[in-house]
Jmol script that loads the backbone (N, CA, C; Angstrom):
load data "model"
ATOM      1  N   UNK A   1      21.866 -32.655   2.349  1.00  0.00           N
ATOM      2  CA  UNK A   1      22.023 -33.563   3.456  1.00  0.00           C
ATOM      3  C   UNK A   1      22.155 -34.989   2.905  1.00  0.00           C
ATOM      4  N   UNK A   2      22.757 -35.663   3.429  1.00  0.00           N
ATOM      5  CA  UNK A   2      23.180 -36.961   2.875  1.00  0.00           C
ATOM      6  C   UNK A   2      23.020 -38.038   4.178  1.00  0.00           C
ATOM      7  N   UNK A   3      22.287 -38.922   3.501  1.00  0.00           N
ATOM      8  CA  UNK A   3      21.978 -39.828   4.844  1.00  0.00           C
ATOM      9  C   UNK A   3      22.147 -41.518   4.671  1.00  0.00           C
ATOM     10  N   UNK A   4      23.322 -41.484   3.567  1.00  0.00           N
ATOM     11  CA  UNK A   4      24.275 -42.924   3.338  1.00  0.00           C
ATOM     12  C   UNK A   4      23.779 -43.220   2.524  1.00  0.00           C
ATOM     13  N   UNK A   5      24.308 -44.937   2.178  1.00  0.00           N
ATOM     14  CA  UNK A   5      23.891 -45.565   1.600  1.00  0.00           C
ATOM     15  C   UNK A   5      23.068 -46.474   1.973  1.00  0.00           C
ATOM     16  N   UNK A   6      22.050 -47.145   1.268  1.00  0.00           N
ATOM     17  CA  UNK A   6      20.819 -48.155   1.881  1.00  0.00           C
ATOM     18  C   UNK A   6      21.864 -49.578   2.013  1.00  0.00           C
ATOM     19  N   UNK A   7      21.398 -50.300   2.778  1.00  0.00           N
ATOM     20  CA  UNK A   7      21.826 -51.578   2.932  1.00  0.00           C
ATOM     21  C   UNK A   7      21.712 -52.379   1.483  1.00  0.00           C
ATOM     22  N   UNK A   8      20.562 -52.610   0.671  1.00  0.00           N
ATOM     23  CA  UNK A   8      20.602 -53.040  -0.538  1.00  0.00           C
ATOM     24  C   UNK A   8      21.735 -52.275  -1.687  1.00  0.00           C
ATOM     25  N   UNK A   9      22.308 -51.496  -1.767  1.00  0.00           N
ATOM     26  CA  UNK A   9      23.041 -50.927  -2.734  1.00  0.00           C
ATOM     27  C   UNK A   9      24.263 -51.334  -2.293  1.00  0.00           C
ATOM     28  N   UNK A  10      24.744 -51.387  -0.861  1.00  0.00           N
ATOM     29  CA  UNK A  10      26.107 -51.773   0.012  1.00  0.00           C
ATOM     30  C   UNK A  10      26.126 -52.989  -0.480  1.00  0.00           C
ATOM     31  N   UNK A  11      25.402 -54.149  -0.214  1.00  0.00           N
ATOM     32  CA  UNK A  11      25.473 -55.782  -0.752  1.00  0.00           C
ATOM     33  C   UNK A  11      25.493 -55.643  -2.269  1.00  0.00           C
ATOM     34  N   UNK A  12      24.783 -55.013  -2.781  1.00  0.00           N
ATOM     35  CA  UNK A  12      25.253 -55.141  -4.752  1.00  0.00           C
ATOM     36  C   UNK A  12      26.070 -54.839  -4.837  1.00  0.00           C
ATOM     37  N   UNK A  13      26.785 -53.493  -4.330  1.00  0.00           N
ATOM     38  CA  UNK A  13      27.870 -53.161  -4.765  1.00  0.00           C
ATOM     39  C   UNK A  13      29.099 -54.187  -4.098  1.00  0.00           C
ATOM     40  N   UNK A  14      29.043 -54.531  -2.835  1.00  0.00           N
ATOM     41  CA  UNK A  14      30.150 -55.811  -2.392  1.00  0.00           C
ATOM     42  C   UNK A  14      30.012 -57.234  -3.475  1.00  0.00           C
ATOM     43  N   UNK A  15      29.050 -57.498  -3.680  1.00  0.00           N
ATOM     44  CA  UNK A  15      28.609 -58.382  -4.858  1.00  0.00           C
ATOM     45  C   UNK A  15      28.980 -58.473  -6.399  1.00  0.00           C
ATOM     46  N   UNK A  16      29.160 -57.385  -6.768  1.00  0.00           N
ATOM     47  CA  UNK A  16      29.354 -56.821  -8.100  1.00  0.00           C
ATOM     48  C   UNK A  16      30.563 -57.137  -8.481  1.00  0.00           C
ATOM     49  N   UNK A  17      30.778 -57.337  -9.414  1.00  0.00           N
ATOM     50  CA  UNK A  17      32.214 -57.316 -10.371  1.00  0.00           C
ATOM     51  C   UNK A  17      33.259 -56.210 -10.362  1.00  0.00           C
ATOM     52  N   UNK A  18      34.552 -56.788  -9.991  1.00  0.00           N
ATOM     53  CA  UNK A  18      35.455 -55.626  -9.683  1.00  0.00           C
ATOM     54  C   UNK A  18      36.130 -55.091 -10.757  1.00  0.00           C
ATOM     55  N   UNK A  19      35.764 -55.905 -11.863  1.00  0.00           N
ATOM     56  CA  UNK A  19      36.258 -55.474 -12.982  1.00  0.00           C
ATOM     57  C   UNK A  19      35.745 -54.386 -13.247  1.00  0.00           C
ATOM     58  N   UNK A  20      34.869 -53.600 -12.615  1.00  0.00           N
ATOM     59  CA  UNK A  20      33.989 -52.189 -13.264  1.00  0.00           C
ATOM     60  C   UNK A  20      34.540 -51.156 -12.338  1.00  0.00           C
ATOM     61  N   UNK A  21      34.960 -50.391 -12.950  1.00  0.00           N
ATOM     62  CA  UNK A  21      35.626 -48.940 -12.000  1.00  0.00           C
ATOM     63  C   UNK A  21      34.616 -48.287 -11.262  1.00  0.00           C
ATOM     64  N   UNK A  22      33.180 -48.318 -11.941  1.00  0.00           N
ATOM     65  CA  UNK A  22      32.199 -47.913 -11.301  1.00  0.00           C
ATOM     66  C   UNK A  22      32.155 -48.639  -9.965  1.00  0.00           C
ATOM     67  N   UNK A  23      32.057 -50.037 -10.280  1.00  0.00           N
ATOM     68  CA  UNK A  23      32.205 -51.028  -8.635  1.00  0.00           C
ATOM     69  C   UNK A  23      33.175 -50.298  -7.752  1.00  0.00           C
ATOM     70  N   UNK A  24      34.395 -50.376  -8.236  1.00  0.00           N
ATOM     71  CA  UNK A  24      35.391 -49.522  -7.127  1.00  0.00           C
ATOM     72  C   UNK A  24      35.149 -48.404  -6.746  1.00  0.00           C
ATOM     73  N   UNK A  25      34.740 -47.625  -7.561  1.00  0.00           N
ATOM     74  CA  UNK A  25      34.928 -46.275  -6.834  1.00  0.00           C
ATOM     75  C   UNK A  25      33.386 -46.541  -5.896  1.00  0.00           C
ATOM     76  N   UNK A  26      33.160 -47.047  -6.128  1.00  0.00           N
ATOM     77  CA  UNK A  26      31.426 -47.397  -5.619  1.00  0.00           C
ATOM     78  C   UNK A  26      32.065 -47.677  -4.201  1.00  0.00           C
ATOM     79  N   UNK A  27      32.686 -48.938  -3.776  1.00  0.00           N
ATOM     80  CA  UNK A  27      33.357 -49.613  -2.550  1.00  0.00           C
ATOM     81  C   UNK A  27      34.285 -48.607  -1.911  1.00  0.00           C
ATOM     82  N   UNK A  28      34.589 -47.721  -2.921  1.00  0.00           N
ATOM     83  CA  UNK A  28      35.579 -46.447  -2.161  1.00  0.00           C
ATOM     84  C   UNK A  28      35.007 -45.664  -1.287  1.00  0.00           C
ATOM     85  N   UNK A  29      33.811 -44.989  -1.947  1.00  0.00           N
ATOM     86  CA  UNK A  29      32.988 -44.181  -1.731  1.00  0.00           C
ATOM     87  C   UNK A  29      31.848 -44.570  -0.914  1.00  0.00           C
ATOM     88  N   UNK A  30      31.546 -45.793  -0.827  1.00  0.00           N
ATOM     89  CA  UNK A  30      30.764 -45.895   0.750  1.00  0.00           C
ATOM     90  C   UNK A  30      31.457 -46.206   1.862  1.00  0.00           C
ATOM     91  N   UNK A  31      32.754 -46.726   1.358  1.00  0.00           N
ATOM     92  CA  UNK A  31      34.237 -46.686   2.594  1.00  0.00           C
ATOM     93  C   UNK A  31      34.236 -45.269   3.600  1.00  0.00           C
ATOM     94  N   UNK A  32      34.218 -44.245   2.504  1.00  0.00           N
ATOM     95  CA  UNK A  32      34.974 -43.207   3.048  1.00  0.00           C
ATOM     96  C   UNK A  32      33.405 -42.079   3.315  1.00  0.00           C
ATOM     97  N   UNK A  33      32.514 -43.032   3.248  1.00  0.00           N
ATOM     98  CA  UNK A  33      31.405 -42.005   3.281  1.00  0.00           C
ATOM     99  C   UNK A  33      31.139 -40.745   2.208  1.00  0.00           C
ATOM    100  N   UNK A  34      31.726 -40.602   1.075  1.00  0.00           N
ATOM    101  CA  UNK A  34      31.205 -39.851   0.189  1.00  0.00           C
ATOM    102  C   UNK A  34      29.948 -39.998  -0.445  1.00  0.00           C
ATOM    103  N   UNK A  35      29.181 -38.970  -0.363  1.00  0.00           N
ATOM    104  CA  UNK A  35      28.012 -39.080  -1.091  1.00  0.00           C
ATOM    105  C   UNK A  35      27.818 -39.483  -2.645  1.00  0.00           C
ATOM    106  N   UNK A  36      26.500 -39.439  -3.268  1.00  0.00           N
ATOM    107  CA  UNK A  36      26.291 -40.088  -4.410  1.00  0.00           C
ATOM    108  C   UNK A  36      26.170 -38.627  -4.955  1.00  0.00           C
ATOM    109  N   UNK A  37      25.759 -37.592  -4.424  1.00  0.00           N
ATOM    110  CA  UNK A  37      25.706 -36.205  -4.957  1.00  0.00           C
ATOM    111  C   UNK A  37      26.923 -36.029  -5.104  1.00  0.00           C
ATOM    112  N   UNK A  38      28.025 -35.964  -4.132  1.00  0.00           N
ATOM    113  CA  UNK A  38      28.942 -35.656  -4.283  1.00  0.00           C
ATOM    114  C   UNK A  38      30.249 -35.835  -5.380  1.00  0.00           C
ATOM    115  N   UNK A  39      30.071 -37.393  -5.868  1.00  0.00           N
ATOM    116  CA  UNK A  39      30.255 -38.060  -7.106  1.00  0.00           C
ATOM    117  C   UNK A  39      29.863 -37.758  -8.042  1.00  0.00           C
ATOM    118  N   UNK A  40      28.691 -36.891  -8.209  1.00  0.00           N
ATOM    119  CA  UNK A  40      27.976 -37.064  -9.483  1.00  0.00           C
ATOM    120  C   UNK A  40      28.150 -35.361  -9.538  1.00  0.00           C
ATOM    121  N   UNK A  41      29.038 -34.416  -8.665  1.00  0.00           N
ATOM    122  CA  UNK A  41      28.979 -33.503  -9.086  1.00  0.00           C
ATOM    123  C   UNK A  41      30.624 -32.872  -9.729  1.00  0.00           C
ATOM    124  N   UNK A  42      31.197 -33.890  -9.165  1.00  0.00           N
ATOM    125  CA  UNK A  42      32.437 -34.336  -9.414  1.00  0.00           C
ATOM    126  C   UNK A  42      32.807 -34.410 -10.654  1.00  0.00           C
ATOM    127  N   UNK A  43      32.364 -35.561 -11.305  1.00  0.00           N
ATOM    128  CA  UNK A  43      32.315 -35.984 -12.316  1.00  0.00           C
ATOM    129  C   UNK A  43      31.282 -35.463 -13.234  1.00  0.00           C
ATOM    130  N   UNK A  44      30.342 -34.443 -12.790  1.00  0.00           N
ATOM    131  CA  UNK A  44      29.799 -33.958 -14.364  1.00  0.00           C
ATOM    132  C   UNK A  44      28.584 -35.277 -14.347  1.00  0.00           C
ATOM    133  N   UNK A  45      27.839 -36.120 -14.056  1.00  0.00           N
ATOM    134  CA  UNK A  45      26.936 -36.802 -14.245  1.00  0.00           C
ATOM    135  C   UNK A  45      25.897 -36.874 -13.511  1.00  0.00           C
ATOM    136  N   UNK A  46      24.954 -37.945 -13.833  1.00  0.00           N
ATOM    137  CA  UNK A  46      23.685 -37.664 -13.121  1.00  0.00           C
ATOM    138  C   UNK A  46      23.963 -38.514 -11.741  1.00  0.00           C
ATOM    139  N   UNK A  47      23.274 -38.480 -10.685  1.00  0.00           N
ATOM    140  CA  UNK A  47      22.970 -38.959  -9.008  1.00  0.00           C
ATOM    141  C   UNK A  47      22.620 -40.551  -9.702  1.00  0.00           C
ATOM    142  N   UNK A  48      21.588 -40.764 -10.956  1.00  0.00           N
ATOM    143  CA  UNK A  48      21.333 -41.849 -11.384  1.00  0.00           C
ATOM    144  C   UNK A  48      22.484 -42.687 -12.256  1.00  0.00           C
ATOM    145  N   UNK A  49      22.876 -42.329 -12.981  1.00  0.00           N
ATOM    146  CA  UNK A  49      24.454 -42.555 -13.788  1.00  0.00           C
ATOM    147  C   UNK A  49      25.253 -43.022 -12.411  1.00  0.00           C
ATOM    148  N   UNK A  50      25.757 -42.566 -11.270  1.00  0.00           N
ATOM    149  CA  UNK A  50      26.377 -42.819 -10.110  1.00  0.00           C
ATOM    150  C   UNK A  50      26.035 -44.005  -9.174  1.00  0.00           C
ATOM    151  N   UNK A  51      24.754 -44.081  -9.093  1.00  0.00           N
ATOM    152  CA  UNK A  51      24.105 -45.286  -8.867  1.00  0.00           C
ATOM    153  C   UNK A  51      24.346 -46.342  -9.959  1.00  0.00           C
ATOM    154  N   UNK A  52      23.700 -45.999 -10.758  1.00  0.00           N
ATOM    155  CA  UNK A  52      24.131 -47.656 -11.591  1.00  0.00           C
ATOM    156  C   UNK A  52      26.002 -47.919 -11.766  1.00  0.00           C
ATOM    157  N   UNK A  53      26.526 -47.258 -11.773  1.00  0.00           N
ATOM    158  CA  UNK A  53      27.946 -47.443 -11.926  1.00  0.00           C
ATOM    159  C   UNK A  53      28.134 -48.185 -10.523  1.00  0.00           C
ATOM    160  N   UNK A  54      27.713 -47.847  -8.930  1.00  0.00           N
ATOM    161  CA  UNK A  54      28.154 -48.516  -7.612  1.00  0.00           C
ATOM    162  C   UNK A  54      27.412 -49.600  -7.605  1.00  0.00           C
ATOM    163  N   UNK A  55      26.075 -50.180  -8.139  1.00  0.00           N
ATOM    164  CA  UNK A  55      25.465 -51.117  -8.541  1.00  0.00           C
ATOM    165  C   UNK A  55      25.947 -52.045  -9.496  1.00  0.00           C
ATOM    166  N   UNK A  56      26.774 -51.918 -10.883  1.00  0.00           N
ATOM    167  CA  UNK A  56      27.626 -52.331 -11.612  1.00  0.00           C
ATOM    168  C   UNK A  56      26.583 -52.934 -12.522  1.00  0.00           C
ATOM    169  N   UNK A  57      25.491 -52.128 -12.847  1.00  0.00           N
ATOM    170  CA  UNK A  57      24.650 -51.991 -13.630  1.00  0.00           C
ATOM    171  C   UNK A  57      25.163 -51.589 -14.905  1.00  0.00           C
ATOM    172  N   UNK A  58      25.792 -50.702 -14.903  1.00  0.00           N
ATOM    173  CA  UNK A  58      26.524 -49.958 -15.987  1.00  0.00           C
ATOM    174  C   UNK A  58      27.811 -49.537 -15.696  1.00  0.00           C
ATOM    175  N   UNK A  59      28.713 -49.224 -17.196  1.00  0.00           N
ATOM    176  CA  UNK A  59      30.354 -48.791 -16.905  1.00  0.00           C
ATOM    177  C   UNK A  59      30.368 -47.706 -17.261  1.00  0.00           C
ATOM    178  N   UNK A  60      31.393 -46.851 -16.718  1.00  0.00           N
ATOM    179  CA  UNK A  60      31.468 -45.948 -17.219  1.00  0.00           C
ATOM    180  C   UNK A  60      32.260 -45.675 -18.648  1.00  0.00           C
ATOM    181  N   UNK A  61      32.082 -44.514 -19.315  1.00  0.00           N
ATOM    182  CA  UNK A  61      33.022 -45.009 -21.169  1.00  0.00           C
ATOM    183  C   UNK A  61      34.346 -44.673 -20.502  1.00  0.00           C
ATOM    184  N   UNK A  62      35.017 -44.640 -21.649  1.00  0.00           N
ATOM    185  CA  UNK A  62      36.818 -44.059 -21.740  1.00  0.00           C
ATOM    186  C   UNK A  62      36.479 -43.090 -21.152  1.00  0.00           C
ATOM    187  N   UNK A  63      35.847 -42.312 -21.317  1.00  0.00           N
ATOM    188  CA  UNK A  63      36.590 -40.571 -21.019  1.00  0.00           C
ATOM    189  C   UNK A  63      35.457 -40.332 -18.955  1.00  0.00           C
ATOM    190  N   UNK A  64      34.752 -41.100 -18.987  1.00  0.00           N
ATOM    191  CA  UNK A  64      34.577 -41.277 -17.748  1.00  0.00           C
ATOM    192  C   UNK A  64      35.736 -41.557 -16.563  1.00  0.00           C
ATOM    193  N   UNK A  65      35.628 -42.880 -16.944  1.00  0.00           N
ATOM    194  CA  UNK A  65      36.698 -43.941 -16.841  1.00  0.00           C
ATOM    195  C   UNK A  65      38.290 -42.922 -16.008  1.00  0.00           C
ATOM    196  N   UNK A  66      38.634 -41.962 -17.276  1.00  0.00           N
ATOM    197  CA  UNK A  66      39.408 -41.224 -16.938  1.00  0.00           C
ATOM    198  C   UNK A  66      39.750 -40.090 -15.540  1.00  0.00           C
ATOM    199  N   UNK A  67      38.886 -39.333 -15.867  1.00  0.00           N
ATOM    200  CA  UNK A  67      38.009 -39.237 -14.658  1.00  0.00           C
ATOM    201  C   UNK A  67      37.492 -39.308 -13.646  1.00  0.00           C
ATOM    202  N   UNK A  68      37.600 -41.001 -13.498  1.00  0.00           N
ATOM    203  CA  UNK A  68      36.974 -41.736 -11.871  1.00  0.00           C
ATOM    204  C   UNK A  68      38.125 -41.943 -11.301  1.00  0.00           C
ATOM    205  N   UNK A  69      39.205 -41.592 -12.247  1.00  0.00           N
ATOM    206  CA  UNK A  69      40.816 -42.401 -12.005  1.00  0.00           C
ATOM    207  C   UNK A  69      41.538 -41.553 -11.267  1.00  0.00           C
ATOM    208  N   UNK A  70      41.053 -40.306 -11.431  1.00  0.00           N
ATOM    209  CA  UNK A  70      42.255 -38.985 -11.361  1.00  0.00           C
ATOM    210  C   UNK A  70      41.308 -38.650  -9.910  1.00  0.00           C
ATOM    211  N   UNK A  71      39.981 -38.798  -9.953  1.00  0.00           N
ATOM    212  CA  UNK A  71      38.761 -38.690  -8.806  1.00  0.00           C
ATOM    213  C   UNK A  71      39.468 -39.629  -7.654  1.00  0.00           C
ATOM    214  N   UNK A  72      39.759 -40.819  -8.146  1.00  0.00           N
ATOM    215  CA  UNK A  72      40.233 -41.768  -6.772  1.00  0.00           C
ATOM    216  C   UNK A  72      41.191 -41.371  -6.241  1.00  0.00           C
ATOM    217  N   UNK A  73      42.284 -40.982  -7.321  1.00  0.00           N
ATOM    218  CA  UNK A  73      43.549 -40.556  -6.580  1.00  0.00           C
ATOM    219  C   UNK A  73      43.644 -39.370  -5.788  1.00  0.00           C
ATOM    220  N   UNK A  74      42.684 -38.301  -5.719  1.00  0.00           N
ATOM    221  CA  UNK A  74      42.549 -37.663  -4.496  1.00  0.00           C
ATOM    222  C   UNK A  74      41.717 -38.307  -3.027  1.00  0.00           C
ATOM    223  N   UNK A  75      41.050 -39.341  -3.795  1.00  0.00           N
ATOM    224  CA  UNK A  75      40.547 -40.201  -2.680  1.00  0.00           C
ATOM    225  C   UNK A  75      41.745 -40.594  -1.814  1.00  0.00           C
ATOM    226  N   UNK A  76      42.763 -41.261  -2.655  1.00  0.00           N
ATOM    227  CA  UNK A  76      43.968 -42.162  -1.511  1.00  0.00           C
ATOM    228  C   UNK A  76      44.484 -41.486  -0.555  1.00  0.00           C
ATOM    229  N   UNK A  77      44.918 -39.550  -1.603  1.00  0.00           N
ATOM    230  CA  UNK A  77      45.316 -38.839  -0.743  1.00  0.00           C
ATOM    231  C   UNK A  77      44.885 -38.312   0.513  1.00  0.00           C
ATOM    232  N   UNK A  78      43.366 -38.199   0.459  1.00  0.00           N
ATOM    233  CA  UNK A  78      42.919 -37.977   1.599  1.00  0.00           C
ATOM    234  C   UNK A  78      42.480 -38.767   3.133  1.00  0.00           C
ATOM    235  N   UNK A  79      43.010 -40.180   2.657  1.00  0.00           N
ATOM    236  CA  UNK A  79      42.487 -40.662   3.464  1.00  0.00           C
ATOM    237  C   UNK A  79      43.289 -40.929   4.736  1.00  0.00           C
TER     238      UNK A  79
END
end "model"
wireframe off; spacefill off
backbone 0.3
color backbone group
């Protein structure tokens, strides 16, 4: 069950640097209502790894990176 995102993670992540793919897909993904489970099962990582990436705490590497890229572009499609 998934019950959003908190108001504090929505303002960091609008706040955050767009230079981090984590930021975007972060702004994507509370756009379109995807979960943080759902991301993190996606991509092979932890619920915590997913958080700090929409926080822009941390980046993801190259081969992430790759990954979040090919992840978004079924995002566009679906929307």
């Amino acid at each position: 069950m998934s019950y959003g995102y908190s108001q504090r993670l929505v303002e960091a992540n609008q706040q955050a640097d767009t230079e981090s793919l984590g930021v975007v897909l972060g702004r994507r993904c509370i756009e379109l209502g995807i979960s943080v489970n759902q991301v993190a099962d996606k991509l092979g990582v932890s619920r915590a790894t997913v958080y700090n990436w929409f926080w822009g705490s941390s980046v993801p590497d190259r081969q992430r990176s790759e990954r979040i890229a090919k992840f978004m572009q079924t995002l566009k499609k679906s929307k």
